[in-house]
C-alpha positions in Angstrom: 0.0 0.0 0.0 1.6 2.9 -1.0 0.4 6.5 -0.7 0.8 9.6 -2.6 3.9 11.5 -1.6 2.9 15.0 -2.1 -0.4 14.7 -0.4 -1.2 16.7 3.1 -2.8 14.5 5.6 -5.7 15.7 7.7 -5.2 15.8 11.6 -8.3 17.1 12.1 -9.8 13.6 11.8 -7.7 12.2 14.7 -7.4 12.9 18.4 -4.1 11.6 19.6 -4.4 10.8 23.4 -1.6 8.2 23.5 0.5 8.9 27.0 -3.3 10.1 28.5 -3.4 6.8 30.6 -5.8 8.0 32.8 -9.6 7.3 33.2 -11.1 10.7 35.2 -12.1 9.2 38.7 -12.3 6.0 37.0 -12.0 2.1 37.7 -9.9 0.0 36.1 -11.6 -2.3 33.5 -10.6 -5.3 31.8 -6.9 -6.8 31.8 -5.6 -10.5 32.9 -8.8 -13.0 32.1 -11.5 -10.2 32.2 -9.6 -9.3 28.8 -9.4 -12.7 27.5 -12.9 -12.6 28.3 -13.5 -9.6 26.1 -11.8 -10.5 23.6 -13.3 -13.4 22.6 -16.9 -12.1 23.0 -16.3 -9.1 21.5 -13.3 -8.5 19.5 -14.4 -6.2 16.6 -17.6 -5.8 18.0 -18.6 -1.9 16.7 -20.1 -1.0 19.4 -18.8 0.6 22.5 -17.9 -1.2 25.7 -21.2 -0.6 27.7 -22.4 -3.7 25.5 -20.1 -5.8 27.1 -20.8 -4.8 30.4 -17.7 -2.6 31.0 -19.1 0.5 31.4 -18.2 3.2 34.1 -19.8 5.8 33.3 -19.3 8.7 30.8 -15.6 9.8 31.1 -13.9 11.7 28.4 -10.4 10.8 27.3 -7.0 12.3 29.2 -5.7 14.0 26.4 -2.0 14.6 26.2 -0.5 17.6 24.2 2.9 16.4 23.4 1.2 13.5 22.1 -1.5 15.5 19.8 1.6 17.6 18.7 3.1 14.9 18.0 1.1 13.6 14.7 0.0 17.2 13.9 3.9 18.0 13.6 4.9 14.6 12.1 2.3 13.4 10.1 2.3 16.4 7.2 2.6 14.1 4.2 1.5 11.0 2.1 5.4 10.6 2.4 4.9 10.5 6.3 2.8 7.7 5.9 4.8 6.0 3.9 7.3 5.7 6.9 5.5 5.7 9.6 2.7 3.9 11.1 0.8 6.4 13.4 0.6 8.2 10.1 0.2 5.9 8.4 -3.4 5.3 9.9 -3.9 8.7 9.6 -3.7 8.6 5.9 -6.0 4.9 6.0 -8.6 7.8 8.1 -8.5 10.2 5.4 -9.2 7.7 2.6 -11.5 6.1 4.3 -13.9 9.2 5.0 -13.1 10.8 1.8 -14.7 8.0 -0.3 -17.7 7.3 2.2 -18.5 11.6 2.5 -18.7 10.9 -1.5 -20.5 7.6 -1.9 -22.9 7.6 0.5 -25.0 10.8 0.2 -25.6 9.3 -3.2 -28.5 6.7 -1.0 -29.6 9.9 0.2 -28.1 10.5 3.5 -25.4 12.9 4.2 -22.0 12.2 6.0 -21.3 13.5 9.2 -17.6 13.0 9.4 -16.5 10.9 12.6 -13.4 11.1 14.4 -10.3 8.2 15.3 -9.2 8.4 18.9 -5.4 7.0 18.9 -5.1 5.7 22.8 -3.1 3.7 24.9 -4.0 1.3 27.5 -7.1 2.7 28.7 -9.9 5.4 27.4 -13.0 7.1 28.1 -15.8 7.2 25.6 -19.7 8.2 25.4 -20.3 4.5 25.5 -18.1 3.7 28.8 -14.6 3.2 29.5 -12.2 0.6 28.1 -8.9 -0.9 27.7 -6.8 -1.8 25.3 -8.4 -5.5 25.7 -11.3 -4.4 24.1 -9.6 -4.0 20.7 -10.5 -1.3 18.1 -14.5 -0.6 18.5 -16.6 1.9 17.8 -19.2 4.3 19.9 -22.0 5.4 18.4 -22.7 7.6 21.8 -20.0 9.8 20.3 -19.5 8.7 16.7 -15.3 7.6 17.2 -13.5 4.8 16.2 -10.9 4.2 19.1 -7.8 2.3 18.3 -4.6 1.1 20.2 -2.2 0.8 17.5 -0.2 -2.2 19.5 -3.6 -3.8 18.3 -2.0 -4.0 14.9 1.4 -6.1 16.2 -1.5 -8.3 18.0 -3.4 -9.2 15.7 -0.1 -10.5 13.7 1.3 -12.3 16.9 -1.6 -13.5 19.1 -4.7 -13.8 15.9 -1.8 -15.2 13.2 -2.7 -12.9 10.8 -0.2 -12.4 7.8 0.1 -9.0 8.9 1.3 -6.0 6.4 0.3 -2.4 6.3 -3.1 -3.4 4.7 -4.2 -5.9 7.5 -4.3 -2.4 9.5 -5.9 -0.4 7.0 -9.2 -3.4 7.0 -9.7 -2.9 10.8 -10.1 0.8 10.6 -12.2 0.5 7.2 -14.3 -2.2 9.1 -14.5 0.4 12.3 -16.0 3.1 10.0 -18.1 0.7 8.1 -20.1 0.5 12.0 -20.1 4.4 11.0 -21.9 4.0 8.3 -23.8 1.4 9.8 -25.2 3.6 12.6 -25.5 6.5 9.9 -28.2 4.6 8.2 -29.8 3.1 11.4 -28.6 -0.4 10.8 -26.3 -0.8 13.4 -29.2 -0.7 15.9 -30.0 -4.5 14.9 -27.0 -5.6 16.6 -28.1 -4.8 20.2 -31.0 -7.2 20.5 -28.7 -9.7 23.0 -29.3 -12.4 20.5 -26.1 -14.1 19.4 -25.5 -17.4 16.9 -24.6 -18.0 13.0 -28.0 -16.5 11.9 -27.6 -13.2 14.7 -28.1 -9.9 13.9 -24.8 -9.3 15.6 -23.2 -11.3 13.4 -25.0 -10.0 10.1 -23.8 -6.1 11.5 -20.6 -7.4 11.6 -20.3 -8.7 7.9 -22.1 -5.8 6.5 -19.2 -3.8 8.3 -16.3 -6.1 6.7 -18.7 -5.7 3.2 -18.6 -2.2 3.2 -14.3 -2.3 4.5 -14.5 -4.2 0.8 -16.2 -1.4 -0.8 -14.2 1.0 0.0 -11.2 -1.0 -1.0 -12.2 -1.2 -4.1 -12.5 2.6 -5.1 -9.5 3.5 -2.7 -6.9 4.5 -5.5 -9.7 6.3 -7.7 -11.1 8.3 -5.0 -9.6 11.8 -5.4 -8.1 13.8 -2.1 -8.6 17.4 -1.8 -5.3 18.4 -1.1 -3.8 17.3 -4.7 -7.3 16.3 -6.7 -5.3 12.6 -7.1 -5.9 9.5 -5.0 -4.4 9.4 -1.7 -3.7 5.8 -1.8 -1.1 5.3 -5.4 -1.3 1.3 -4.8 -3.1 -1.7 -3.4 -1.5 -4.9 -4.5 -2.9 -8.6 -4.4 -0.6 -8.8 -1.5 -2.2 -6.1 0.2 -5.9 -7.4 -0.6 -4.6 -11.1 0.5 -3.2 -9.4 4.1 -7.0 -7.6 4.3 -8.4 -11.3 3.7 -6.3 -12.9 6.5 -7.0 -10.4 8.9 -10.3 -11.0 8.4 -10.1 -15.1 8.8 -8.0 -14.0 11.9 -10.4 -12.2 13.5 -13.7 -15.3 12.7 -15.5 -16.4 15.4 -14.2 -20.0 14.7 -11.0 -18.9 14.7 -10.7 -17.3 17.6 -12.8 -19.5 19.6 -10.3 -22.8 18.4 -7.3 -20.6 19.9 -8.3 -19.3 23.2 -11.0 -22.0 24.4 -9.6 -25.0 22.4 -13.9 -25.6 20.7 -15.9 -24.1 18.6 -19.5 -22.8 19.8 -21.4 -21.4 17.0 -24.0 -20.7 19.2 -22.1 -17.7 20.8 -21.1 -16.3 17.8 -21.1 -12.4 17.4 -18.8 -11.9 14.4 -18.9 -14.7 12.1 -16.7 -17.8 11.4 -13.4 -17.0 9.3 -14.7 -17.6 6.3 -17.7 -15.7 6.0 -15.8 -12.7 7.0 -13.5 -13.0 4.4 -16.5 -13.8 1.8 -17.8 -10.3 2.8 -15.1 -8.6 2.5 -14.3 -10.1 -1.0 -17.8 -9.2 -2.2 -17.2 -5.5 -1.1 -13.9 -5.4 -2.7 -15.1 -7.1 -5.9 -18.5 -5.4 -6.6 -17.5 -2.2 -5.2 -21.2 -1.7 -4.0 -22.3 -0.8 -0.8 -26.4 -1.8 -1.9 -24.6 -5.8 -2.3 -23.4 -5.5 1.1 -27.1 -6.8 2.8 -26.0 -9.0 5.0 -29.9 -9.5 6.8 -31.3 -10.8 3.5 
């Protein structure tokens, strides 16, 4: 994946509250086995952590300024991302919203842009607080995506996923696919407790690696405003493969095999391996958000 040199990232769509580590008059949630717990009920889930039962009420991120500074003074540049990975994700942000504020007020909606929270460790949301166990999610209380980046080394060395700059750029895609989602009042089927192969949970959560595909697919047409030429210069089949095998990584079966040793479709909130990476391929193939209707 390789991105346009001469292009000027947008901070804006980040807040950078890495080095924060603190939850205002908070408890601490997850960690040790209450993370392995999390985990495997709700890795990817899309929604904030008050569906898991982790919420502590409504406490706002610690930002720190040498942190925010930080990506605002070093993440200028498509050539930025190109060597680093904060900015890197940055740019995978800006893509991602720049083809969804184009694509979807074409079904008649508009786009209300939504931001990523970069944190470390621990964070306060809309939707309740949460660590790093959690793994990327979003809130629809506030409409962010929140991300550790050490998820990225994770999923590589605990999920066995091929890894590669791409295998990043499909979870935050997937993220703001739930954005879209809650946009056009889908992701509201989720939350019904029901879980299993034929869930609504589960559907959300392929419509969300669908519409990752989707956006995949127009990511090196979609111009950027800063130089009227796509942001991203290149996707390879290599890239595309890593975006696959993150996917399988991340299937219920999958996941369930690794940590509890069985696979109990019955609890299943995500979907097995393969169906995740079928969604995603029909995105990324069709290029269509309206063949991304998972509930049919």
């Amino acid at each position: 994946m390789q991105f346009d040199d001469d292009a000027r990232l947008d901070t804006s769509e980040v807040q950078d509250v890495r080095g924060g580590g603190r939850m205002p008059g908070g408890k601490a949630v997850g960690g040790g086995l209450a993370g392995i717990v999390v985990l495997l009920l709700g890795l990817f889930l899309g929604v904030g952590p008050d569906n898991l039962g982790l919420s502590s009420g409504n406490e706002e991120p610690g930002t720190s300024a040498s942190s925010v500074a930080q990506v605002q003074q070093e993440c200028r540049t498509g050539q930025d991302a190109n060597a680093r990975a904060d900015c890197r994700t940055v740019a995978v942000v800006n893509s991602v919203q720049d083809y969804w504020s184009r694509a979807f007020p074409r079904q008649g909606s508009g786009y209300s842009p939504a931001p990523t929270v970069f944190f470390t460790n621990r964070v306060g949301t809309a939707c309740g607080s949460a660590t790093s166990a959690v793994g990327p999610f979003y809130c629809p209380g506030d409409r962010k995506v929140y991300l550790d980046l050490g998820f990225f080394d994770e999923l590589r060395n605990t999920y066995g996923s091929s890894g590669g700059p791409f295998a990043g750029a499909y979870v935050v895609a997937h993220e703001y696919g739930h954005h879209i989602q809650n946009l056009a009042g889908t992701l509201r089927r989720s939350q019904d407790g029901r879980t299993g192969q034929n869930s609504n949970a589960v559907r959300v959560e392929l419509q969300a690696d669908c519409y990752a595909g989707v956006w995949a697919k127009h990511a090196t047409t979609t111009p950027d405003e800063s130089t009227g030429r796509p942001l991203i210069r290149e996707l390879t089949d290599q890239d595309i493969r890593d975006g696959l095998d993150a996917a399988a990584a991340v299937g219920d079966d999958r996941i369930q095999e690794r940590f509890q040793g069985k696979v109990t479709p019955e609890s299943w909130t995500h979907g097995s391996s393969e169906q995740r990476q079928q969604w995603f391929h029909e995105g990324f193939r069709t290029g269509d958000m309206g063949r991304c209707d998972t509930f049919r």
